[in-house]
C-alpha positions as CSV (number, residue, x, y, z in Angstrom):
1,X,-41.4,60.5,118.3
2,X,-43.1,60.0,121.6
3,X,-41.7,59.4,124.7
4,X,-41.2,55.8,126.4
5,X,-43.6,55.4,129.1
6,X,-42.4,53.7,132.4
7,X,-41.4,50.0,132.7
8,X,-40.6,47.9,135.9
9,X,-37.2,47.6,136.6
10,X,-36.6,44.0,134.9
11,X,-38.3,45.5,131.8
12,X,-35.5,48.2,131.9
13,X,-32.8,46.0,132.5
14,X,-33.3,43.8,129.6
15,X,-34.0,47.2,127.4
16,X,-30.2,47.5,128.9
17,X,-29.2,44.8,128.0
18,X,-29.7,44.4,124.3
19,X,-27.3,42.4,122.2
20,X,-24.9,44.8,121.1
21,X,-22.1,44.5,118.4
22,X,-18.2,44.7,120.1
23,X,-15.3,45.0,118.4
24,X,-14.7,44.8,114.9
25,X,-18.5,44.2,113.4
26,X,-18.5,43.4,109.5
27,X,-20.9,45.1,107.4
28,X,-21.9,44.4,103.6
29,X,-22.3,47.2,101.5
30,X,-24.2,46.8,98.4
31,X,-24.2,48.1,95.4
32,X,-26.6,48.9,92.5
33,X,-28.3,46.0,90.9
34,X,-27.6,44.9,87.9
35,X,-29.8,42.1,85.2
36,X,-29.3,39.4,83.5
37,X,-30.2,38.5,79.9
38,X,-33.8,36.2,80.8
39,X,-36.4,37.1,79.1
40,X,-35.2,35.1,76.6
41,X,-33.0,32.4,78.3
42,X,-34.5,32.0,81.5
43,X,-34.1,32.5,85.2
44,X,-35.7,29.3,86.3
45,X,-32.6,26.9,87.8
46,X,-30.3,29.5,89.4
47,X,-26.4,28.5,90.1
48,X,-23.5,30.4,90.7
49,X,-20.0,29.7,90.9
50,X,-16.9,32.0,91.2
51,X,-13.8,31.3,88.5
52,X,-10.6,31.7,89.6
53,X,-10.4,35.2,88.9
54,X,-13.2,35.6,91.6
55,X,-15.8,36.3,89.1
56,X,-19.0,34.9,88.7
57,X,-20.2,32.1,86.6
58,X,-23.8,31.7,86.4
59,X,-26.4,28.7,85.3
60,X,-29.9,29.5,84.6
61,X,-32.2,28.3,81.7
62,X,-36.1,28.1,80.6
63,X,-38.1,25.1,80.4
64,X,-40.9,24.0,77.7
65,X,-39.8,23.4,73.7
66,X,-37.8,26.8,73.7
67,X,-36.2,26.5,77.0
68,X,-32.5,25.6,77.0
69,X,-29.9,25.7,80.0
70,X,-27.2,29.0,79.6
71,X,-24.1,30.1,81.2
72,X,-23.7,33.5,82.2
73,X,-20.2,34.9,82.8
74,X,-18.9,38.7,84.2
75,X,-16.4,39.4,82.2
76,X,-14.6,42.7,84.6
77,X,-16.9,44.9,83.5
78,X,-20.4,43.9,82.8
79,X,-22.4,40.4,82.3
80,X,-21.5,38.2,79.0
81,X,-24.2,37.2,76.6
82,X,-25.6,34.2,77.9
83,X,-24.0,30.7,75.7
84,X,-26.2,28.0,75.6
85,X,-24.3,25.1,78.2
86,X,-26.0,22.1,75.3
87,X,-27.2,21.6,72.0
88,X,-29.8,18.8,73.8
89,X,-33.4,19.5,74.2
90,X,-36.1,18.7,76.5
91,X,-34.0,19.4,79.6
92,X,-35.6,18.7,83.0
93,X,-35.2,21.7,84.1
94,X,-36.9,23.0,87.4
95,X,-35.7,24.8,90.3
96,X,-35.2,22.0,93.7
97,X,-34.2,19.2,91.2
98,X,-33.2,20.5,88.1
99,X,-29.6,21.0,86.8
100,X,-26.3,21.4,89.3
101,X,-22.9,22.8,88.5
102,X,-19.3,22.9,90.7
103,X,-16.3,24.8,89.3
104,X,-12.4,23.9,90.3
105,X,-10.3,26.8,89.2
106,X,-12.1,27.3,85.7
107,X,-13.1,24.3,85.0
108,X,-16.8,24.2,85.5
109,X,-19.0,20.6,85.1
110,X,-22.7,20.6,84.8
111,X,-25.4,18.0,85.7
112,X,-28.5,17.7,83.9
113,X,-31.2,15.4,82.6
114,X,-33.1,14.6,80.2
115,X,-36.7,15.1,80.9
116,X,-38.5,11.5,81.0
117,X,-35.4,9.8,80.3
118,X,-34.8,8.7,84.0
119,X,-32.9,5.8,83.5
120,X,-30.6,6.9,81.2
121,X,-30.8,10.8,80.6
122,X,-28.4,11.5,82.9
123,X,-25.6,13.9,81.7
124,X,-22.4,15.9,82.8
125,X,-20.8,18.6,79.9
126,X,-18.2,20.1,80.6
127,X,-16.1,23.5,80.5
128,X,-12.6,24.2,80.2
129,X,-12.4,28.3,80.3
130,X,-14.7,29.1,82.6
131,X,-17.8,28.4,81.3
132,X,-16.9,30.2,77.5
133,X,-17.4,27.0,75.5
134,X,-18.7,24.1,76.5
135,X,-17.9,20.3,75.1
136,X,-19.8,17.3,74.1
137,X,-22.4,16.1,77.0
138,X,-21.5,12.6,78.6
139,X,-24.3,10.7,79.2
140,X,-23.6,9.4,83.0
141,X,-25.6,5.4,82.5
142,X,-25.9,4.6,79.1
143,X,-26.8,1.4,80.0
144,X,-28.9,2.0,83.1
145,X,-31.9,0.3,83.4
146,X,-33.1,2.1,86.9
147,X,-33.4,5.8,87.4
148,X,-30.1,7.6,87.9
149,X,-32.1,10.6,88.6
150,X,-30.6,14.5,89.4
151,X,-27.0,14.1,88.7
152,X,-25.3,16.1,90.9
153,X,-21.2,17.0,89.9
154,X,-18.4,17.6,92.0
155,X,-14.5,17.7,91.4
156,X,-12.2,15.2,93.0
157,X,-8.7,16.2,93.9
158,X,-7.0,15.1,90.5
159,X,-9.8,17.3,88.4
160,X,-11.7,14.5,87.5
161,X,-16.1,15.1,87.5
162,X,-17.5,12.9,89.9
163,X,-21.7,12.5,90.5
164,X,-24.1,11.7,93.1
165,X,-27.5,10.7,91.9
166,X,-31.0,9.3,93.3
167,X,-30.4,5.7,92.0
168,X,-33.2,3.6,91.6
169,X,-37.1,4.2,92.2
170,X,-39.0,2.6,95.6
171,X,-37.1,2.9,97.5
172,X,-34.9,5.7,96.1
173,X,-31.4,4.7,97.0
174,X,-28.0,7.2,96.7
175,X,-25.7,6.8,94.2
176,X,-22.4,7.4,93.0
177,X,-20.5,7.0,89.8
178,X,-16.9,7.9,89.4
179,X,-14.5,9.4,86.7
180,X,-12.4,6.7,84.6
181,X,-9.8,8.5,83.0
182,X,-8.7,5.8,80.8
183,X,-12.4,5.1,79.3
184,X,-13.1,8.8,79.8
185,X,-16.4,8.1,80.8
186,X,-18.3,7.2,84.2
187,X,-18.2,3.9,86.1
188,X,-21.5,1.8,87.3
189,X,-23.1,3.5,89.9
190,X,-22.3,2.4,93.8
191,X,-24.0,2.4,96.6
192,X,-23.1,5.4,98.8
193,X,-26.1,5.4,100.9
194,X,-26.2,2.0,102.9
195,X,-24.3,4.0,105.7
196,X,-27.9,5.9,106.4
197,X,-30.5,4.7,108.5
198,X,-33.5,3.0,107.2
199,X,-33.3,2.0,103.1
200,X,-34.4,5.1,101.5
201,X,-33.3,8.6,101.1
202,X,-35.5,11.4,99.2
203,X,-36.3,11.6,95.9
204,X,-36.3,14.9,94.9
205,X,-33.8,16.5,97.2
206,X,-30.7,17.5,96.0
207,X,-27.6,15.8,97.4
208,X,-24.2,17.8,97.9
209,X,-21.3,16.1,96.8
210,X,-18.3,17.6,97.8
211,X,-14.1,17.2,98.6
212,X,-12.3,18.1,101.9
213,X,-8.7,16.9,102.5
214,X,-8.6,14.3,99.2
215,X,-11.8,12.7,101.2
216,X,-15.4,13.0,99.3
217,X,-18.3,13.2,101.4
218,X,-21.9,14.1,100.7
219,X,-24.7,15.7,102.4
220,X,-27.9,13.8,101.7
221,X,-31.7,14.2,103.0
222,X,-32.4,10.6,104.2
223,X,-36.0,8.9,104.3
224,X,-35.8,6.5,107.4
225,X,-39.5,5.6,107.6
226,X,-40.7,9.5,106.6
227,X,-38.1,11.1,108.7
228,X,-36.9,13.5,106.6
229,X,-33.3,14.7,107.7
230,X,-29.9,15.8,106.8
231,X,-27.1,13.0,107.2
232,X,-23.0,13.7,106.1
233,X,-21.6,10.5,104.5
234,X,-18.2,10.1,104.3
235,X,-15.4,7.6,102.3
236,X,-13.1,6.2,104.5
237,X,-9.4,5.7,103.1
238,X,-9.9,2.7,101.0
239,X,-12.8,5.0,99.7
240,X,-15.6,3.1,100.7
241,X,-18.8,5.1,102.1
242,X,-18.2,3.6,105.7
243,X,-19.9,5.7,108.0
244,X,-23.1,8.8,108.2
245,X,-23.4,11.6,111.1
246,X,-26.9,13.0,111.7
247,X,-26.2,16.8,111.0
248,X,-30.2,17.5,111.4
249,X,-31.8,17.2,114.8
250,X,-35.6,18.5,113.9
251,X,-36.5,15.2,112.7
252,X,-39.3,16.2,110.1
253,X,-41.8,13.6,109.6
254,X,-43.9,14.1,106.3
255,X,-44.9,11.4,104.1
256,X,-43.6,13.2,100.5
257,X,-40.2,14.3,99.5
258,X,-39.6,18.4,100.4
259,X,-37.5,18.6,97.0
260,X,-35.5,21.0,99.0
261,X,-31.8,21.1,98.9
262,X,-28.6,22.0,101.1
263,X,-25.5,24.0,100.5
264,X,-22.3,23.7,102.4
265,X,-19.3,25.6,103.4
266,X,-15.5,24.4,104.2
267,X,-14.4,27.0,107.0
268,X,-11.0,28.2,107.9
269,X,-10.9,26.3,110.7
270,X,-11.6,23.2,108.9
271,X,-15.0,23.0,110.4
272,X,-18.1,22.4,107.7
273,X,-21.0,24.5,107.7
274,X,-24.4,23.4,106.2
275,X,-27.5,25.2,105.4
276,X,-30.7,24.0,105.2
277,X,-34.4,24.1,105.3
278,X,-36.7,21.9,107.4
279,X,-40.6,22.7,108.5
280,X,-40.2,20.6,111.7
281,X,-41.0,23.5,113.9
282,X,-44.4,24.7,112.5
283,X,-43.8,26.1,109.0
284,X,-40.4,26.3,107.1
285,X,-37.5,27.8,108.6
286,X,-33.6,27.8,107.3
287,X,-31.0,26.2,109.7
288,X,-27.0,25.9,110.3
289,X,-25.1,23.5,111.2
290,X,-21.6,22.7,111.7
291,X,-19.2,19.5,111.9
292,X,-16.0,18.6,113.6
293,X,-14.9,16.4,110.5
294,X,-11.4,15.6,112.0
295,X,-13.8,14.6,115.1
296,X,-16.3,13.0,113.5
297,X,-19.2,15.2,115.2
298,X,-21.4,17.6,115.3
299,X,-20.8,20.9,117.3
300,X,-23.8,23.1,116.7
301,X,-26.8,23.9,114.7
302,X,-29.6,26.1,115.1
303,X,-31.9,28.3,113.5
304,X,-30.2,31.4,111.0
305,X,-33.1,34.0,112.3
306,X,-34.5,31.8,115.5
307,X,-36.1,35.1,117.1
308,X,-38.5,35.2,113.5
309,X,-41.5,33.1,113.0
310,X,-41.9,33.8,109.3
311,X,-42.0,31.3,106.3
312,X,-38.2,31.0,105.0
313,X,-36.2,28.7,102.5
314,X,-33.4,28.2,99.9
315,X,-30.7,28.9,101.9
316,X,-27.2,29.4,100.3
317,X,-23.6,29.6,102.5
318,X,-19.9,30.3,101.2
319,X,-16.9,31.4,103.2
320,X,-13.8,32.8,102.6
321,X,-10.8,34.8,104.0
322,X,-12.0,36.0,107.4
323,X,-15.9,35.6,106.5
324,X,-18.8,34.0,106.1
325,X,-21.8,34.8,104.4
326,X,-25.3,33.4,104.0
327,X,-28.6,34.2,102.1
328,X,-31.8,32.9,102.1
329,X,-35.5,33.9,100.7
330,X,-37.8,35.5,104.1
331,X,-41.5,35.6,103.1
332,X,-43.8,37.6,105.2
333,X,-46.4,39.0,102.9
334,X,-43.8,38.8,100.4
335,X,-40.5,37.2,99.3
336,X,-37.2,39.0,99.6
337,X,-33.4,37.8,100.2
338,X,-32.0,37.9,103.7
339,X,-28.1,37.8,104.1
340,X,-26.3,38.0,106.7
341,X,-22.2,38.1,107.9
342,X,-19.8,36.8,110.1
343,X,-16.9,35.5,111.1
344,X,-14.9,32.4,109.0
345,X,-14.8,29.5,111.9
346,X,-17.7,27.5,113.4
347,X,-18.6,30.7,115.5
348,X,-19.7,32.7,113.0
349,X,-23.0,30.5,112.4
350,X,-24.4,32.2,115.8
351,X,-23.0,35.4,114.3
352,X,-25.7,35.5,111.8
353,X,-28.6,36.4,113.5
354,X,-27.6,39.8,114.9
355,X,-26.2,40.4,111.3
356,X,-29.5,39.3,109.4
357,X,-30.2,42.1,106.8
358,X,-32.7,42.7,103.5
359,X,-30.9,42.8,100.5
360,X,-33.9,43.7,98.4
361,X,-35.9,45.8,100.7
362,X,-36.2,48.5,98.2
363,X,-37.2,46.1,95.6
364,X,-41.3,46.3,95.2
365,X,-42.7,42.2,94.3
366,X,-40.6,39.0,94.9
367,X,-37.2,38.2,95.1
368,X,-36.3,34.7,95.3
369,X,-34.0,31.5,95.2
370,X,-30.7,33.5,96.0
371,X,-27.1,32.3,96.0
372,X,-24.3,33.7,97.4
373,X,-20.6,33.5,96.8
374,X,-17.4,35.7,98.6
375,X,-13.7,36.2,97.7
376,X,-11.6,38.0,100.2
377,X,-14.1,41.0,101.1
378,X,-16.2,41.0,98.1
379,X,-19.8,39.0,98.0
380,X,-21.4,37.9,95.0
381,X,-25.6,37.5,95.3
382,X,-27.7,36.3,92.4
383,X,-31.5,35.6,93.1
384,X,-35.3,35.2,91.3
385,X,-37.4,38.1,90.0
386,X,-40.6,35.6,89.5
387,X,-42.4,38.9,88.9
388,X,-40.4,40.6,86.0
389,X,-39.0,37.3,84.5
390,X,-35.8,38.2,85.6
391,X,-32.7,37.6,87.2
392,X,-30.4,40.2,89.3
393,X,-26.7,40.5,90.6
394,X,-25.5,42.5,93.4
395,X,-21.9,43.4,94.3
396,X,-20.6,44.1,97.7
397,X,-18.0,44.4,100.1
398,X,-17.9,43.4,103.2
399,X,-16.3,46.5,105.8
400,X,-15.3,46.7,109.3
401,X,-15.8,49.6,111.8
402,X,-15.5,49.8,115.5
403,X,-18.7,50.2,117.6
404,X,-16.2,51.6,120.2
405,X,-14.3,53.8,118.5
406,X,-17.5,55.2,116.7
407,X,-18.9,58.7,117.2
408,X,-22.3,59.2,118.3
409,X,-24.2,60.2,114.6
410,X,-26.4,63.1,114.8
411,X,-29.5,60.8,113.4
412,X,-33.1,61.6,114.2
413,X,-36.0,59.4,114.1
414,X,-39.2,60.4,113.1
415,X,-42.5,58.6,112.5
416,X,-44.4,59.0,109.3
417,X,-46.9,56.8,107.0
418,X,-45.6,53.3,106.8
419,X,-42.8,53.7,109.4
420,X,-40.2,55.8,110.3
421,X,-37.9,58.1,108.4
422,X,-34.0,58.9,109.2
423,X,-32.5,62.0,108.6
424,X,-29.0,63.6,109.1
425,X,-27.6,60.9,107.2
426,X,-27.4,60.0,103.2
427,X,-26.1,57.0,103.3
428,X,-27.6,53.6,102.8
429,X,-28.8,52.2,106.4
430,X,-29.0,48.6,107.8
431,X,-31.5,48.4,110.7
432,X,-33.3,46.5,113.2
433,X,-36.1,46.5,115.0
434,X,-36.6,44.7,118.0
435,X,-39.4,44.2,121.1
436,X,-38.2,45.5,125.1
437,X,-37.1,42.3,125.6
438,X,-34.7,42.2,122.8
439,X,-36.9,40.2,120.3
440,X,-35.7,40.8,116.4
441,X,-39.1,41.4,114.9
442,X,-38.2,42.7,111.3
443,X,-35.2,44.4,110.2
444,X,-33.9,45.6,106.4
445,X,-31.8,47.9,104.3
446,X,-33.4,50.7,103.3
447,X,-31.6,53.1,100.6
448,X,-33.5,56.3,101.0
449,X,-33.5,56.3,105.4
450,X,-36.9,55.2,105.6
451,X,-37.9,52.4,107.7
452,X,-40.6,50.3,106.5
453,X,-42.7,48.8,109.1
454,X,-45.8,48.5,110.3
455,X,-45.3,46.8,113.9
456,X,-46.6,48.9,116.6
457,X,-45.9,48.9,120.6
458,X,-42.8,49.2,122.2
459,X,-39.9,48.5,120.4
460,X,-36.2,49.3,119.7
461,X,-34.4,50.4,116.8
462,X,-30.9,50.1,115.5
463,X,-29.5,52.0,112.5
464,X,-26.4,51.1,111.1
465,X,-24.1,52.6,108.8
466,X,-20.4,52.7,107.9
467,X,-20.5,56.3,109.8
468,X,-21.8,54.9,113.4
469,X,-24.6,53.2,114.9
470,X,-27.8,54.4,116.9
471,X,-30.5,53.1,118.9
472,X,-33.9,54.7,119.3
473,X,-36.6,54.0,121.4
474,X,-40.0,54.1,120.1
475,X,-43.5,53.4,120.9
476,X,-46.5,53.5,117.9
């Protein structure tokens, strides 16, 4: 390793002054990967859910003649065979707009369609044990006679499936169509989207229908003359969709839908958390946001990674106990799945991007589409293997250590062919690299020490591990 040549004192002082982790800084440990059954059933249209044992529930499927739509299922100790979710064929099934699923306790209710059936193709089927068997499908508009396109299910407070479609065709309005319990089937569509400005919303992007408090809101990309933005509709107490708050502040203006989707979070401070992707900035990039709800406003949003200009999309977000998590797909050269940690209130959003991390740096070709779920201290991650047909879990579990109380490892650094290699340590390291004035420029998990890289210059690097933390200086 060579040595750092001189630098004026300002140069020094931001070297000094480096964003460091205080306190009690959470780290997720992964474990080994494991597959699930696609070759035959698909990894196109990945969900996940957890039951109420904390396990995951999984939807994925194939499209074409022999496609079909499958639940997957951990059962404690390894993956279920996957069980076909309907007996229907000629599923739309793609990944921005095909089928949806929510899960209250272990009941689980997926949205599908019918491919060409617009009007009327819509469908919810639902699961009373988790996603084991499934019952008959429901079709959501018999009677329609205007697109109720992308059903997307949620839960209301009494158990009962609710869904928010794209209703109608030019302009594409939102929908929504209620449980009747006494009919046992869905009510007429209503108008859930004259709250948003201008008389459209997009097409092709997935709304996310959701419950906080006994209140239903949903998060919906609007079309106000080609602005293309998130807005959070709400039902006021006579639950009629009364009012919309702008959650989005990029403003993207392009003249075709994104078919891109948002996920969101309720935190334990009652805050919401959304992620989402938006190319308003120069190429696509995921973003945060978060809501005051009780308030009615919106009380920050930025950037996940905003110190990396690199093509990024398909966020996913879940929180629980003290944390919250976050993944999304990071392509520069390649695709792989970035997550990321922090803490389970409205501040954690800003904790992300000193925690952002590969979770498939070790993985050679493409890893896409991830999701992520957490109980407690354990994290769930699913994601796309375009390259092997596949589709592959990781476990982890999120630990805490001191940076304080931490003794100083006895690491060394040392430059080889393609980067830098570790040593003095066999653990699995999370690292960093950054430019003198603190600029994250690529960072990863690497199981073997070796830091894969090819940036040159000046920079800084931090290891991390659950035995300490060190910073090295480098120039290449």
């Amino acid at each position: 390793m060579k040595s750092l040549p001189a630098f004026p004192p300002l140069l020094v002082a931001l070297v000094l002054n480096l964003p460091t982790l205080h306190g009690q800084v959470p780290i997720i440990q992964w474990e080994t990967e494991a597959s699930i059954s696609a070759a035959e059933h698909g990894y196109l249209n990945l969900r996940m859910e957890l039951d109420a044992d904390g396990h995951p529930v999984i939807l994925h499927g194939k499209s074409g003649s022999s496609g079909g739509l499958y639940c997957t299922r951990w059962t404690g100790s390894s993956f279920s065979n996957p069980v076909a979710v309907t007996d229907e064929t000629g599923l739309f099934i793609n990944d921005p707009e095909g089928p949806r699923m929510a899960m209250q306790g272990n009941k689980v209710a997926v949205g599908y369609q019918i491919s060409g059936q617009w009007a009327t193709g819509g469908r919810v089927v639902i699961s009373e044990d988790g996603g084991t068997t499934w019952g008959d499908p429901i079709s959501i508009a018999p009677e329609a006679t205007e697109d109720h396109f992308m059903p997307v299910p949620a839960f209301d407070a009494e158990g009962h499936p609710w869904v928010a479609v794209k209703w109608g065709d030019a302009p594409a309005l939102e929908g929504v169509l209620y449980w009747n319990p006494t009919t046992e089937s869905f009510s007429p569509a209503v108008d859930a989207g004259a709250v948003f400005p201008g008389n459209a919303v997009c097409e092709c992007c997935a709304s996310m229908p959701f419950m906080r408090e006994g209140q239903r809101y949903n998060l919906v990309r609007n079309n106000n003359a080609n602005i293309r933005d998130f807005h959070l509709a709400r039902t006021d107490g006579a639950g009629n969709w009364s009012e919309s708050l702008d959650v989005d502040e990029t403003d993207w203006n392009i003249n075709s839908c994104p078919a891109s989707e948002a996920e969101v979070a309720l935190l334990g401070d009652g805050s919401v958390a959304m992620v989402y992707m938006s190319a308003a900035q120069g190429g696509a990039r995921t973003y945060w946001s978060t809501v005051d709800a009780d308030a009615w406003e919106l009380t920050g949003t930025d950037r996940i990674a905003p110190d990396v200009d690199v093509t990024e999309n398909n966020p996913s977000i879940d929180a629980d106990g003290d944390f919250s998590v976050v993944a999304w797909e990071r392509s520069d050269g390649g695709y792989q799945v970035m997550t990321a940690v922090g803490s389970n209130d409205a501040a954690g959003m800003a904790q992300w991007s000193s925690q952002a991390f590969s979770a498939t740096e070790e993985l050679s070709g493409h890893s896409r589409r991830p999701v992520i779920r957490i109980e407690g201290n354990t994290v769930h991650l699913v994601f796309q293997r375009p390259s092997d047909n596949a589709i592959l879990y990781k476990q982890g579990t999120i630990t805490t250590s001191s940076t304080a109380s931490l003794a100083k490892p006895d690491w060394s650094c040392k430059p080889c062919v393609g980067g830098w290699q570790i040593t003095g340590t066999s653990a699995p390291v999370e690292w960093r690299l950054s430019d003198m004035t603190g600029r994250l420029v690529d960072a990863g998990t690497s199981q073997d020490g070796m830091i894969r890289s090819q940036r040159t210059g000046a920079l800084i690097l931090q290891v991390r591990t659950p035995e300490g933390q060190k910073t090295f200086k480098l120039v290449r």
